[in-house]
DRENPA-3360 file (N, C-alpha, C; in nm, 2 decimals, always signed):
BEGIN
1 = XXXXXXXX = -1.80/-1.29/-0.21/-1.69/-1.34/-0.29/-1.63/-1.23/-0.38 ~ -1.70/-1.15/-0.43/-1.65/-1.05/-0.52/-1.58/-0.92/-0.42 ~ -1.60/-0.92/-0.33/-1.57/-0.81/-0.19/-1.43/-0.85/-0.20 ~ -1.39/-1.05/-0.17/-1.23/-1.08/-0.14/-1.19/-1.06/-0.24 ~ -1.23/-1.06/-0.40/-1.17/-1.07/-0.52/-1.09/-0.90/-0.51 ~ -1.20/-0.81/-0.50/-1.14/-0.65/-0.50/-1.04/-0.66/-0.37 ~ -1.07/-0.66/-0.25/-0.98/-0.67/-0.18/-0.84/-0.71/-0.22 ~ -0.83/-0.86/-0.28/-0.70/-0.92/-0.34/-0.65/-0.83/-0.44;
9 = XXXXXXXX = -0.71/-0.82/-0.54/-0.68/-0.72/-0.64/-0.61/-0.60/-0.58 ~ -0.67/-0.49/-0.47/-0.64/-0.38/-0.44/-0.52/-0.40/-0.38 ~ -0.52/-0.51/-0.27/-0.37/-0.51/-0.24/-0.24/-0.56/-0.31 ~ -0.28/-0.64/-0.44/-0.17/-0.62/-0.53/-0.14/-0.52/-0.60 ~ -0.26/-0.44/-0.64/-0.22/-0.31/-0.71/-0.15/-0.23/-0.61 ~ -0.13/-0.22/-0.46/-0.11/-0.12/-0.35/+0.04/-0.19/-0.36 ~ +0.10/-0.30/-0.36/+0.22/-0.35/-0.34/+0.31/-0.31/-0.48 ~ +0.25/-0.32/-0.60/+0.31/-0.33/-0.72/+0.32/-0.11/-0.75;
17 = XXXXXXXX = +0.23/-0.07/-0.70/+0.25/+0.08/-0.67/+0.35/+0.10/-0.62 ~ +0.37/+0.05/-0.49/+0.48/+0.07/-0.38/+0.62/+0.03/-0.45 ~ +0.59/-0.04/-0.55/+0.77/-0.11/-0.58/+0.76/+0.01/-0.70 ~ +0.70/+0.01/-0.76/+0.73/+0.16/-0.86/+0.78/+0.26/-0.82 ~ +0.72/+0.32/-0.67/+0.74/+0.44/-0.68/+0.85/+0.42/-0.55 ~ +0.95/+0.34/-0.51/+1.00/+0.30/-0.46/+1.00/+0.33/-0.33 ~ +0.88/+0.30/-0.24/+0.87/+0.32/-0.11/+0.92/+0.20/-0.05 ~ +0.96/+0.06/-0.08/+0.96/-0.08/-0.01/+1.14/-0.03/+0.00;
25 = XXXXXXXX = +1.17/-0.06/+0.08/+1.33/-0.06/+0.11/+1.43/-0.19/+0.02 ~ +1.52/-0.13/-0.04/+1.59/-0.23/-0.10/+1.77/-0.21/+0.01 ~ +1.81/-0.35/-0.06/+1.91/-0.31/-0.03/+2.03/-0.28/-0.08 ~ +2.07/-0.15/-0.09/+2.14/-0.06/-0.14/+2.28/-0.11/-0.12 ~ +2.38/-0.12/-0.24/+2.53/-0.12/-0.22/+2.61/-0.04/-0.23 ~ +2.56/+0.04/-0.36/+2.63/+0.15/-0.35/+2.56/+0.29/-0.42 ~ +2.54/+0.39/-0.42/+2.51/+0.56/-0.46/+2.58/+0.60/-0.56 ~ +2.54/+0.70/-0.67/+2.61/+0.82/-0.76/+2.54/+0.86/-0.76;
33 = XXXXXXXX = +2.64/+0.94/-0.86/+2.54/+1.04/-0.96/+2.62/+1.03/-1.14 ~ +2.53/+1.05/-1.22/+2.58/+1.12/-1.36/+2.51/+1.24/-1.37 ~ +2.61/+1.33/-1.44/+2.53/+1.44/-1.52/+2.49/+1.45/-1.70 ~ +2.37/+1.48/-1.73/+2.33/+1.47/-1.84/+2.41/+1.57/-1.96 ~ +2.35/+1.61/-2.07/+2.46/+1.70/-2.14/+2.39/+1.82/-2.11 ~ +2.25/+1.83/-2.08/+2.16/+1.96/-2.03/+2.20/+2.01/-1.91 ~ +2.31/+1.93/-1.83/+2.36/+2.01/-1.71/+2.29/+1.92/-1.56 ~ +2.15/+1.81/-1.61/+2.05/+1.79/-1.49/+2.15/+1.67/-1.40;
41 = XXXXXXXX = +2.18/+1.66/-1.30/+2.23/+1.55/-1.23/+2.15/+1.43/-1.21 ~ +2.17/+1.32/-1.19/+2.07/+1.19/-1.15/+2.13/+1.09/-1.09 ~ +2.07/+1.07/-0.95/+2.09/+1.00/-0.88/+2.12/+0.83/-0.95 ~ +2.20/+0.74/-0.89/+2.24/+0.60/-0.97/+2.24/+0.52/-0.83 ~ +2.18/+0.39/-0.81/+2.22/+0.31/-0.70/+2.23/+0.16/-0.75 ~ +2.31/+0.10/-0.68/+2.36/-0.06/-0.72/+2.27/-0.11/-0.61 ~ +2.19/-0.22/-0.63/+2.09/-0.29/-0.54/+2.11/-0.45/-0.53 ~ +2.05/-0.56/-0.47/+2.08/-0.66/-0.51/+1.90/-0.69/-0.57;
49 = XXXXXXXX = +1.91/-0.75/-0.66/+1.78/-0.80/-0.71/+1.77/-0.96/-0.69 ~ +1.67/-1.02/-0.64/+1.64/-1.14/-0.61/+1.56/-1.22/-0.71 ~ +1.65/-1.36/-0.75/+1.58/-1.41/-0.90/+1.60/-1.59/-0.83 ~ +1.52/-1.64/-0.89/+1.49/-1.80/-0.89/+1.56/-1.84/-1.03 ~ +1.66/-1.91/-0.98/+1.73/-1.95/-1.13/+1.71/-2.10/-1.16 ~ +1.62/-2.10/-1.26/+1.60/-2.27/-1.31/+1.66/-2.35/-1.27 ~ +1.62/-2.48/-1.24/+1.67/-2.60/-1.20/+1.67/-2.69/-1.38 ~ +1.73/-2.73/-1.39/+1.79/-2.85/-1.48/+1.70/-2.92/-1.53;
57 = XXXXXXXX = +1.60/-2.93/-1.53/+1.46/-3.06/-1.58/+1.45/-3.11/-1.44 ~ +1.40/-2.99/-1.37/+1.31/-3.01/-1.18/+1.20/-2.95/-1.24 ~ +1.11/-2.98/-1.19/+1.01/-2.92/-1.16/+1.01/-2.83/-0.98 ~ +1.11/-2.84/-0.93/+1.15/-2.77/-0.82/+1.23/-2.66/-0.85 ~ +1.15/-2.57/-0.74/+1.25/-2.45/-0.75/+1.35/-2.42/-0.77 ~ +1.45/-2.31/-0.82/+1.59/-2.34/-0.83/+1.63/-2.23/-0.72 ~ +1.76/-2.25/-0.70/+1.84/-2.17/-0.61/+1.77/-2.03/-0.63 ~ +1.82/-1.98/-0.52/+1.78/-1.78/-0.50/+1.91/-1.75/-0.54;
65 = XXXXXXXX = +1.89/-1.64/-0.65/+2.03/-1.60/-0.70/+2.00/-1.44/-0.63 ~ +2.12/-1.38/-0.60/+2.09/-1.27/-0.61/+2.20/-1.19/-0.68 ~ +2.14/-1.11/-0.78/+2.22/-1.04/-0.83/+2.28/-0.88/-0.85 ~ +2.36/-0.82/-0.83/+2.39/-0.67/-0.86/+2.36/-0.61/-0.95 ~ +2.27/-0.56/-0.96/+2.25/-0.46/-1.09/+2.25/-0.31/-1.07 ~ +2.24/-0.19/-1.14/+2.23/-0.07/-1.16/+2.09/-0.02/-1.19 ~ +2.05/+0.11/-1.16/+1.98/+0.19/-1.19/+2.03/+0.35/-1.17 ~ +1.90/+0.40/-1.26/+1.97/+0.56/-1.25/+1.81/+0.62/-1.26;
73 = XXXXXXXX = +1.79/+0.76/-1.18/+1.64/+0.78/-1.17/+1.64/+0.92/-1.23 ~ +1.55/+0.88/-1.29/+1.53/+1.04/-1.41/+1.41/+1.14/-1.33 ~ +1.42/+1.27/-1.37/+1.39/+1.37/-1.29/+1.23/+1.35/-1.27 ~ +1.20/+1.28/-1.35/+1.05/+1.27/-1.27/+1.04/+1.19/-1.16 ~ +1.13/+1.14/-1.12/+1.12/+1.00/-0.97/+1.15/+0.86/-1.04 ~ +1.12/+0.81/-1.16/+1.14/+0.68/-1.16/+1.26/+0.61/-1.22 ~ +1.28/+0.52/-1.16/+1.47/+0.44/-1.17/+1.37/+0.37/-1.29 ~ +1.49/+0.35/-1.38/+1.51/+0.28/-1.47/+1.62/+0.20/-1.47;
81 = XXXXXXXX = +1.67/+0.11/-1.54/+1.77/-0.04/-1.55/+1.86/+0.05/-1.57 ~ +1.99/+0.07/-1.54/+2.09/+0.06/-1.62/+2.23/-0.05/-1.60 ~ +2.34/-0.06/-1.66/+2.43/-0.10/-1.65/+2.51/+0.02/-1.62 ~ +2.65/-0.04/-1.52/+2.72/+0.09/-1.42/+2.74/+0.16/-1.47 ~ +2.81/+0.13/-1.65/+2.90/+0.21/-1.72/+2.83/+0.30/-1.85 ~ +2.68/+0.28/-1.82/+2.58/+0.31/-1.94/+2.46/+0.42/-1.89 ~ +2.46/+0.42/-1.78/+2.35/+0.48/-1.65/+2.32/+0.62/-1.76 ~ +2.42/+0.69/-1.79/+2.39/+0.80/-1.86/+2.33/+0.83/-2.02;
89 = XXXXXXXX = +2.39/+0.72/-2.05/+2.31/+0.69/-2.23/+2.17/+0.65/-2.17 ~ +2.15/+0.58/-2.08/+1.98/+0.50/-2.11/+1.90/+0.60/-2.03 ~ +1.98/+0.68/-1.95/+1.85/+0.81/-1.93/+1.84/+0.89/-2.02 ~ +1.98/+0.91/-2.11/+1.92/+1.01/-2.24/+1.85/+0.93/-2.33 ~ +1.84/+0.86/-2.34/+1.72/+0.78/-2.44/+1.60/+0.74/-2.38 ~ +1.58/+0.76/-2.28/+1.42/+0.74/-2.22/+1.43/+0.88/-2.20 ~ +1.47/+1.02/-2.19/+1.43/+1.15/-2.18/+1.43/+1.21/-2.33 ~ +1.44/+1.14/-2.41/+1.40/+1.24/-2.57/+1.31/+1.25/-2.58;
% end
């Protein structure tokens, strides 16, 4: 019993790794770039993100919404949130 427990464990930590360091394929709308005021360039991509949007007093699922959002990936590898028109403030505030 404790064998399937680690097994389950391991492969959720292996999948939740995988979406971090973005090996699972998304799908991509659109590419940039911004540059910071130190000169570094950073890649920006628009994805769709897949969300379950509450039902009304259901206890049933709600619709699959999918929505467009932004990120921008700072020089160590990892994307962070941004908004399209903001991509470059919120990497200089996660890089201070």
């Amino acid at each position: 019993m404790l064998l399937i427990v680690a097994i389950v464990v391991s492969a959720v930590a292996l999948v939740l790794l995988a979406w971090q360091w973005d090996l699972l394929p998304r799908d991509v709308i659109a590419t940039g770039t911004v540059q910071t005021e130190d000169g570094k360039t950073l890649e920006t991509r628009q994805f769709y993100r897949a969300s379950r949007q509450d039902a009304y007093k259901s206890s049933a699922p709600g619709p699959l919404v999918r929505e467009a959002v932004w990120e921008v990936r700072l020089p160590s590898g990892r994307w962070i949130d941004c908004d399209g028109a903001d991509c470059k403030a919120a990497a200089g505030r996660v890089m201070r």
